[in-house]
PAZAPA-4460 file (N, C-alpha, C; in steps of 0.05 Angstrom, whole numbers, plus 32768, in hexadecimal, padded with zeros to 4 digits):
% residues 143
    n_x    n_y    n_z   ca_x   ca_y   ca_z    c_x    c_y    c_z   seq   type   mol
   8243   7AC4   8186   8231   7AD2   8198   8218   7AC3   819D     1      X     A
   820E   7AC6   81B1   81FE   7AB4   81B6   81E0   7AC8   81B4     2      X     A
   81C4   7ABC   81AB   81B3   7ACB   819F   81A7   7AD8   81B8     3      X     A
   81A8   7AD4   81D2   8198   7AE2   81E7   81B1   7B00   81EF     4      X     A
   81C1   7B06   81E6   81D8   7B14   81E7   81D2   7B2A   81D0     5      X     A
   81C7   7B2A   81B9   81C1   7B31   81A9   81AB   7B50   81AE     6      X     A
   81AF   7B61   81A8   8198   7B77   81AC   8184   7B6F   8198     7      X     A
   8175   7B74   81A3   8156   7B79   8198   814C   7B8D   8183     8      X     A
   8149   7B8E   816F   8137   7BA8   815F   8121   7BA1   815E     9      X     A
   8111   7BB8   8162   80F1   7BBB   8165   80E2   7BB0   8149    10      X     A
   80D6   7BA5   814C   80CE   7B95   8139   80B6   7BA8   812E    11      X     A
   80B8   7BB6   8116   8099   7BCC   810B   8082   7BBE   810D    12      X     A
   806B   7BD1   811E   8055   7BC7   8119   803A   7BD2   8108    13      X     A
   8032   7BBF   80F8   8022   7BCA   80DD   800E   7BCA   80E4    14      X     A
   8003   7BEC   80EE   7FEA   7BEC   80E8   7FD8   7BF9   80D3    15      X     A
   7FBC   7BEC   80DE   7FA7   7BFD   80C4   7F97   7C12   80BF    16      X     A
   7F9E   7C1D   80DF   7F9D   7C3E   80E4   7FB1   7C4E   80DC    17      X     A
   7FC7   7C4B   80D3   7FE0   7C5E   80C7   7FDA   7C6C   80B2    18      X     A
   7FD3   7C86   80BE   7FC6   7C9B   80AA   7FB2   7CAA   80A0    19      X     A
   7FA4   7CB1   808D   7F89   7CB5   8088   7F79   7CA8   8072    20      X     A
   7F67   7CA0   8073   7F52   7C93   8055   7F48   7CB3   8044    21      X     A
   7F48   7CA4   8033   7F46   7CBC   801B   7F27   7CC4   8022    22      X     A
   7F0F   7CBE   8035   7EF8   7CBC   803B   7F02   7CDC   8055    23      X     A
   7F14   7CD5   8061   7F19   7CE5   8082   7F1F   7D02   806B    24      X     A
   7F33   7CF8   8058   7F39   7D17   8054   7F1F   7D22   803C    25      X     A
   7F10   7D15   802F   7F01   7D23   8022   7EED   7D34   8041    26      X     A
   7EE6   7D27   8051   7ED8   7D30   8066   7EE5   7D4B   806C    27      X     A
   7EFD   7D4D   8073   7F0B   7D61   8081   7F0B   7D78   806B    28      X     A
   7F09   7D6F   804E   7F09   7D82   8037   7EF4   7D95   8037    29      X     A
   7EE1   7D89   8039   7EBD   7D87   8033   7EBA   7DA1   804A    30      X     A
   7EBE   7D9B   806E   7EC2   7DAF   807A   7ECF   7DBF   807E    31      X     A
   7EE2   7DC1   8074   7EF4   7DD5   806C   7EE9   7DEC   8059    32      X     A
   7EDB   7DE4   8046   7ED0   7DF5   802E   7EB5   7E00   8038    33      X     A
   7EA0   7DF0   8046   7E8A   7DFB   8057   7E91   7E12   8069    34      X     A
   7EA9   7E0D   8072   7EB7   7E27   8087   7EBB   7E42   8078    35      X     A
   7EC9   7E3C   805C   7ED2   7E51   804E   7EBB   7E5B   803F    36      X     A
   7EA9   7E4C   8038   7E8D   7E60   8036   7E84   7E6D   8041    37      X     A
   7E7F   7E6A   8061   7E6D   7E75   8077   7E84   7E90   8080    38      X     A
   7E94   7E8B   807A   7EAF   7E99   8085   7EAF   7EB9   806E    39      X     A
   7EA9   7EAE   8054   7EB1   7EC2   803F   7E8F   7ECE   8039    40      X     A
   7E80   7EC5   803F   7E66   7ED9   8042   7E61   7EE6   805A    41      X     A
   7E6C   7EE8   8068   7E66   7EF4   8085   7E82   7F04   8083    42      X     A
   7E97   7F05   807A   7EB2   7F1E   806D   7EA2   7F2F   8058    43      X     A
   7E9D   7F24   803E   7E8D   7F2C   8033   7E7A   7F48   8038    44      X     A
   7E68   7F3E   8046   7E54   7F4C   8052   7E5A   7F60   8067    45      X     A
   7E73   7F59   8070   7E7E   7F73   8082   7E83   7F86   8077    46      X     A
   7E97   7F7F   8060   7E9E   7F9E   804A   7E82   7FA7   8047    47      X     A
   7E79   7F9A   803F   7E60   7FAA   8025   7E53   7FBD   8044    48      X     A
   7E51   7FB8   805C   7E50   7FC5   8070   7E5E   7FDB   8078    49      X     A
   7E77   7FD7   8084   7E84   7FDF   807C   7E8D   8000   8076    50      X     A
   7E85   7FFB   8057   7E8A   800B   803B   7E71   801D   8049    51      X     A
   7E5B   8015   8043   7E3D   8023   804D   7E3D   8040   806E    52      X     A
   7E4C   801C   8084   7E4F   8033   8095   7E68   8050   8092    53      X     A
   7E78   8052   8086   7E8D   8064   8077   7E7D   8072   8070    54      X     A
   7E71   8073   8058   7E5E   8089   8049   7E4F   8094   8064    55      X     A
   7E43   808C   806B   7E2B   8094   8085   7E34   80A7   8094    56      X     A
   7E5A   80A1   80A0   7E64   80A9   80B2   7E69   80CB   809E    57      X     A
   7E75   80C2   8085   7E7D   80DB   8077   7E69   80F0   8076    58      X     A
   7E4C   80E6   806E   7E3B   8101   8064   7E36   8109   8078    59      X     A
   7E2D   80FE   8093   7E2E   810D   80AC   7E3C   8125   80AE    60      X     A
   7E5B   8119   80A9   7E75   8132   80AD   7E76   8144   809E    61      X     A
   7E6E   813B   807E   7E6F   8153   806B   7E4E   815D   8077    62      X     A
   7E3D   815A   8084   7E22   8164   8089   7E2C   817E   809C    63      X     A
   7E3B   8171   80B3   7E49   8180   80C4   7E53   819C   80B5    64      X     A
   7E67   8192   80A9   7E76   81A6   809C   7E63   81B9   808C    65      X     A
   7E4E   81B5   8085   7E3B   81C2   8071   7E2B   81D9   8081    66      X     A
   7E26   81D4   8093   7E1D   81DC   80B0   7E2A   81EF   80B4    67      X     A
   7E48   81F3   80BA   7E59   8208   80C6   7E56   8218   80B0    68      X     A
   7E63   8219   809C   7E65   821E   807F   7E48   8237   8087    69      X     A
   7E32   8220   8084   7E1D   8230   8086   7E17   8256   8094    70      X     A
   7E21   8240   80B0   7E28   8253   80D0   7E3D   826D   80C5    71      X     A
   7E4F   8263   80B5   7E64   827A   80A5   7E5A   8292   8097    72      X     A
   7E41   8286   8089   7E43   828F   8067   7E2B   8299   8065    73      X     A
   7E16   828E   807A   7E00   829A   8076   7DEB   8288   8059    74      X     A
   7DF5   8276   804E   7DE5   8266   8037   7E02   8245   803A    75      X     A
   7DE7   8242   8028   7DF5   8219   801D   7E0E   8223   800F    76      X     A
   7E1A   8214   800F   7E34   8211   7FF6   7E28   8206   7FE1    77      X     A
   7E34   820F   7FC9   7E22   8211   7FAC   7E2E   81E9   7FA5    78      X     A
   7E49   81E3   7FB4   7E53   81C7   7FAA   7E61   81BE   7FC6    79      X     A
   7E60   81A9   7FD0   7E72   8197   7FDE   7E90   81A3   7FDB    80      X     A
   7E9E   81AD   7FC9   7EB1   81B1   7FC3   7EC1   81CA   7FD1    81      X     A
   7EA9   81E5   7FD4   7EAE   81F9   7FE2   7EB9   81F5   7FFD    82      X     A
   7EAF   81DC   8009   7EBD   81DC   8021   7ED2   81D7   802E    83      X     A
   7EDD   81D4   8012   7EF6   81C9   8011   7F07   81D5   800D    84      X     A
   7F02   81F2   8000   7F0D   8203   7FEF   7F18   821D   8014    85      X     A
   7F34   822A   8012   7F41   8235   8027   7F30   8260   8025    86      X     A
   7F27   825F   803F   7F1D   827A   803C   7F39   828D   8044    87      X     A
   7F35   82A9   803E   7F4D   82BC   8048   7F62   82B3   8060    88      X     A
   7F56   82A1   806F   7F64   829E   8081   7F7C   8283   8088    89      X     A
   7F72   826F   8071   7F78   825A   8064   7F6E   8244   8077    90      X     A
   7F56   824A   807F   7F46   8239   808C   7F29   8232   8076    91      X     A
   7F26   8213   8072   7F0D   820C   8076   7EF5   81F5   8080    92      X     A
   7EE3   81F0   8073   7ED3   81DD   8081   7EDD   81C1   8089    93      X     A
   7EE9   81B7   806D   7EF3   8193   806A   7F14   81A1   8060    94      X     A
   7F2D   8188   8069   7F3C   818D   805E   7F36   8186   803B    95      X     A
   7F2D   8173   803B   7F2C   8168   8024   7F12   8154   8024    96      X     A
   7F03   815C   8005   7EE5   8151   8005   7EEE   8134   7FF6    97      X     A
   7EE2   811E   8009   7EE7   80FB   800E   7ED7   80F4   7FF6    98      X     A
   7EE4   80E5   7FE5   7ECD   80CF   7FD4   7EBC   80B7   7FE7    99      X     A
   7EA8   80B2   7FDC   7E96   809D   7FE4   7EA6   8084   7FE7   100      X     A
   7EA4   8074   7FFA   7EB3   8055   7FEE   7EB2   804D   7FD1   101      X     A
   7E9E   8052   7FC9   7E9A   803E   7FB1   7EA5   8059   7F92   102      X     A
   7EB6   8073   7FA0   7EC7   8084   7F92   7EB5   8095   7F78   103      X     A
   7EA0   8099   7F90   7E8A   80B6   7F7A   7E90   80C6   7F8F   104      X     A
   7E89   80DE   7F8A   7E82   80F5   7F97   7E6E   80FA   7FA5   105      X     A
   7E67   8109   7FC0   7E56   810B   7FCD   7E4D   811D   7FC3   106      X     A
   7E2E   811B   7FC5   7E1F   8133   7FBA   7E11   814C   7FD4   107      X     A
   7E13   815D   7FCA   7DFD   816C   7FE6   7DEE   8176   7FCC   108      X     A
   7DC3   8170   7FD9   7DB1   8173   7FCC   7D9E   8186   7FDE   109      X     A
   7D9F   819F   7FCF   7D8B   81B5   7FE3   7D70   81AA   7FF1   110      X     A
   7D67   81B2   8000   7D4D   81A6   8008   7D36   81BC   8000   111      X     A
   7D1D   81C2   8010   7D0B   81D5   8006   7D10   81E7   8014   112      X     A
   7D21   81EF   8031   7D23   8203   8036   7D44   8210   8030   113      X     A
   7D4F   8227   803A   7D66   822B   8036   7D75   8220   804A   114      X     A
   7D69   821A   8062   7D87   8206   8070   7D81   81EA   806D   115      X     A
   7D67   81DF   805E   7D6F   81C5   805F   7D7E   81BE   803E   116      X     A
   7D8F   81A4   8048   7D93   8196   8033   7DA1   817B   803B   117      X     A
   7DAC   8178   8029   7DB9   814E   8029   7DCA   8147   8025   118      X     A
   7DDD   813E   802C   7DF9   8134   8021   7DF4   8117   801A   119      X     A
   7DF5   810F   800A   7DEF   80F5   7FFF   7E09   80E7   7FF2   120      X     A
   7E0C   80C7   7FF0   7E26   80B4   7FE7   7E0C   80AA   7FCF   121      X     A
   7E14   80AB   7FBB   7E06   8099   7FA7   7E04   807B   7FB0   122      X     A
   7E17   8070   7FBE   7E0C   8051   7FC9   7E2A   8044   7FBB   123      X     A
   7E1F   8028   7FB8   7E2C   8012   7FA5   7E23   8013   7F86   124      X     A
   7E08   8024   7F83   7E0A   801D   7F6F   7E0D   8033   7F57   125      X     A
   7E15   8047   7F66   7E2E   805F   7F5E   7E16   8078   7F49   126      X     A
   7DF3   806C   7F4C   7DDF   807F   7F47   7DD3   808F   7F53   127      X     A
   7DCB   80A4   7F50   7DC5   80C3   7F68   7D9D   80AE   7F66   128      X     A
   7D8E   80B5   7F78   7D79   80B6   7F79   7D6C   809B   7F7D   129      X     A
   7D7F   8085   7F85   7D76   8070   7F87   7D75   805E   7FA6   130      X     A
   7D5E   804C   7FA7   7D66   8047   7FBC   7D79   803B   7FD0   131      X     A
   7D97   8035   7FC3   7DAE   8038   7FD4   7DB8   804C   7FDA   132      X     A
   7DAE   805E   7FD2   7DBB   807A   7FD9   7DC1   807B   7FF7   133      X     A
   7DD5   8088   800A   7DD7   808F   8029   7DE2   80A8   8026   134      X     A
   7DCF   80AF   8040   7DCA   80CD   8046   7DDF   80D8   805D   135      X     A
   7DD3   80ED   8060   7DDF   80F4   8085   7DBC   80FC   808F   136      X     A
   7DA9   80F7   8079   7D91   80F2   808C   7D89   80D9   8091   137      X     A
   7D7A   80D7   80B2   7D77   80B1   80AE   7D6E   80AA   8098   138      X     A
   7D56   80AF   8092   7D39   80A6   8081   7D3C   80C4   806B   139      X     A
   7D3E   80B4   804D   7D38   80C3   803B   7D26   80CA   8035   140      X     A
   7D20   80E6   802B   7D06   80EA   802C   7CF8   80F3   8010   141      X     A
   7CE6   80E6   8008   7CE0   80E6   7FE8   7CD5   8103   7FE6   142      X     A
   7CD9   810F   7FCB   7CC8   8128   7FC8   7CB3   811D   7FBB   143      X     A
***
């Protein structure tokens, strides 16, 4: 056979871009991990939000409910719990009285007159009288 008759194979060409330097991927590491920081405090910080706006939304409703109750009964309910509880007719206020996110009990705290009072979430840090406490009033109000 004669050599111009012959096929050709591609002859490999070696270069010194084939791939990555252990420099490209520490880079790509480095931002990668800066992402997952900025990423997991801003998730983070949504729950703990979140959690807060839940409670807020709740004592409102059990406020609500405290209200009718009221409109019913002519006085406060002596506990959060009554409203929960079925009158003669097997109707009542809440089907069922909600734990706090953070799984305490809501409190209702009389005020100085007979229709006012508070539905309060102990907070995050699961103590009555402190200042994480959330209300269904905006602004707590110190005695």
């Amino acid at each position: 056979m004669n050599a111009n008759t012959q096929p050709r194979r591609p002859v490999p060409v070696r270069s010194s871009e084939s791939g990555f330097t252990l420099v490209e991927i520490m880079v790509v590491i480095v931002i990668l991990g800066l992402l997952a920081t900025l990423v997991a405090r801003n998730v983070m910080g949504a729950s703990d939000e979140a959690r807060e706006t839940t409670a807020k939304t709740n004592c409102t409703m059990i406020a609500d409910s405290v209200r009718s109750y009221y409109s019913k009964n002519g006085m406060l309910p002596e506990t959060l719990e009554e409203l929960a509880e079925k009158d003669e007719k097997g109707r009542s206020e809440l089907e069922t009285l909600p734990e706090d996110p953070w799984g305490t009990p809501y409190e209702l705290l009389p005020g100085d007159t007979p229709r006012d009072f508070e539905v309060i979430s102990c907070g995050p840090d699961k103590q009555p009288e402190t200042e994480d406490d959330i209300s269904n009033k905006t602004a707590r109000e110190d005695n």
